[in-house]
C-alpha positions in Angstrom: 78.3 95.8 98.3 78.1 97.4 101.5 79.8 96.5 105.1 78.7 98.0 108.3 81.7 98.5 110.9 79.3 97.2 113.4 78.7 93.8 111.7 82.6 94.0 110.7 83.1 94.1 114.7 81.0 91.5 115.2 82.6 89.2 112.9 85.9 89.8 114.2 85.0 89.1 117.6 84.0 86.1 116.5 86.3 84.8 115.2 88.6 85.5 117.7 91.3 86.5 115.3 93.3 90.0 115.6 91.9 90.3 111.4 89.3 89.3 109.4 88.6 89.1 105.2 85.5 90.6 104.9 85.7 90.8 101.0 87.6 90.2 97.8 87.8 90.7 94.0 90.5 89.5 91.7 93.7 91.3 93.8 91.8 93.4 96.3 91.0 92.3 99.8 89.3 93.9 102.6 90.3 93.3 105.9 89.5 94.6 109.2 92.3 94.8 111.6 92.2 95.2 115.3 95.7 94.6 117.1 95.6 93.8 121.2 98.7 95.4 122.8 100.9 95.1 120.3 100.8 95.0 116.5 103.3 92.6 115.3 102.8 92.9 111.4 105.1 92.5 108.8 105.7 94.2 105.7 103.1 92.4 103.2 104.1 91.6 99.4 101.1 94.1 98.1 100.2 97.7 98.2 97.8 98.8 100.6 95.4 101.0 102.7 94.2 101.4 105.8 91.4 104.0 106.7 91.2 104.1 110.6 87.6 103.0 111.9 87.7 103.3 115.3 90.2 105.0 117.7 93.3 106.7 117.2 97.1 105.5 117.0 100.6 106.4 116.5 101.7 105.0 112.9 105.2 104.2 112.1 105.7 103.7 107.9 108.7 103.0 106.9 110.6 105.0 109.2 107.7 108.1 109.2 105.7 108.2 112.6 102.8 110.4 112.2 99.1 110.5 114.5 95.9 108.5 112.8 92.5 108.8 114.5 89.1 108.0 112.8 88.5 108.5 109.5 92.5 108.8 108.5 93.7 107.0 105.6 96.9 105.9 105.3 98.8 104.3 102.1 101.6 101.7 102.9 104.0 100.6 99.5 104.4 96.9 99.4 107.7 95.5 101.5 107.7 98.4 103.8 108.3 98.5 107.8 104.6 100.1 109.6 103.0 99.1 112.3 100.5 100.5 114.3 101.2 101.8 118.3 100.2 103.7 121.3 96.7 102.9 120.0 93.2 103.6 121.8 91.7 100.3 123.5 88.5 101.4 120.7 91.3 100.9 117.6 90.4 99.1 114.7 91.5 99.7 110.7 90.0 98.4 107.5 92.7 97.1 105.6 92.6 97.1 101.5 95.4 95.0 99.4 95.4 95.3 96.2 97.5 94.8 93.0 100.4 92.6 92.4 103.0 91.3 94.3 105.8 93.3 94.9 103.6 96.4 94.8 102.3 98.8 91.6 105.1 100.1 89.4 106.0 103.4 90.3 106.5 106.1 87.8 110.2 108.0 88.5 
């Protein structure tokens, strides 16, 4: 399977949405995730990753800010604070859950 940013774009747009589910199989789902002004996400109940597709951003993850532009990837533990800010007017992320709820079990 392959998806094409540009088609991913075009989707998005129209469907007038800030996100869109492009594709999924068993616990994965791909997303593709463009905030307006302000991202106002929530921790979500799986793992996941984003991999910056357009843009660049300031990235807050659980308490960590770092810098993300195009091409970044960035992994986020299920339940944690992040949110994306200070980003480019061009931002947009694929998102990828996967794996149970409540995240994948960590090894200590």
């Amino acid at each position: 399977m392959k998806i094409e940013i540009a088609e991913a774009h075009k989707k998005l747009k129209i469907s007038g949405q800030l996100f869109i589910d492009l594709f999924s199989h068993g616990t994965m789902s791909v997303e593709l995730y463009k905030p307006i002004t302000k991202d106002l996400q929530t921790p979500h109940d799986q793992d996941e990753i984003y991999i910056i597709a357009e843009g660049s951003s300031e990235f807050i993850n659980n308490g960590i800010t770092t810098s993300v532009v195009k091409g970044d990837l960035i992994f986020v533990h299920a339940g944690h604070e992040h949110r994306f800010f200070n980003f480019s007017d061009d931002f947009s992320t694929w998102v990828i859950f996967y794996g149970p709820k409540g995240g994948e079990k960590q090894e200590s």
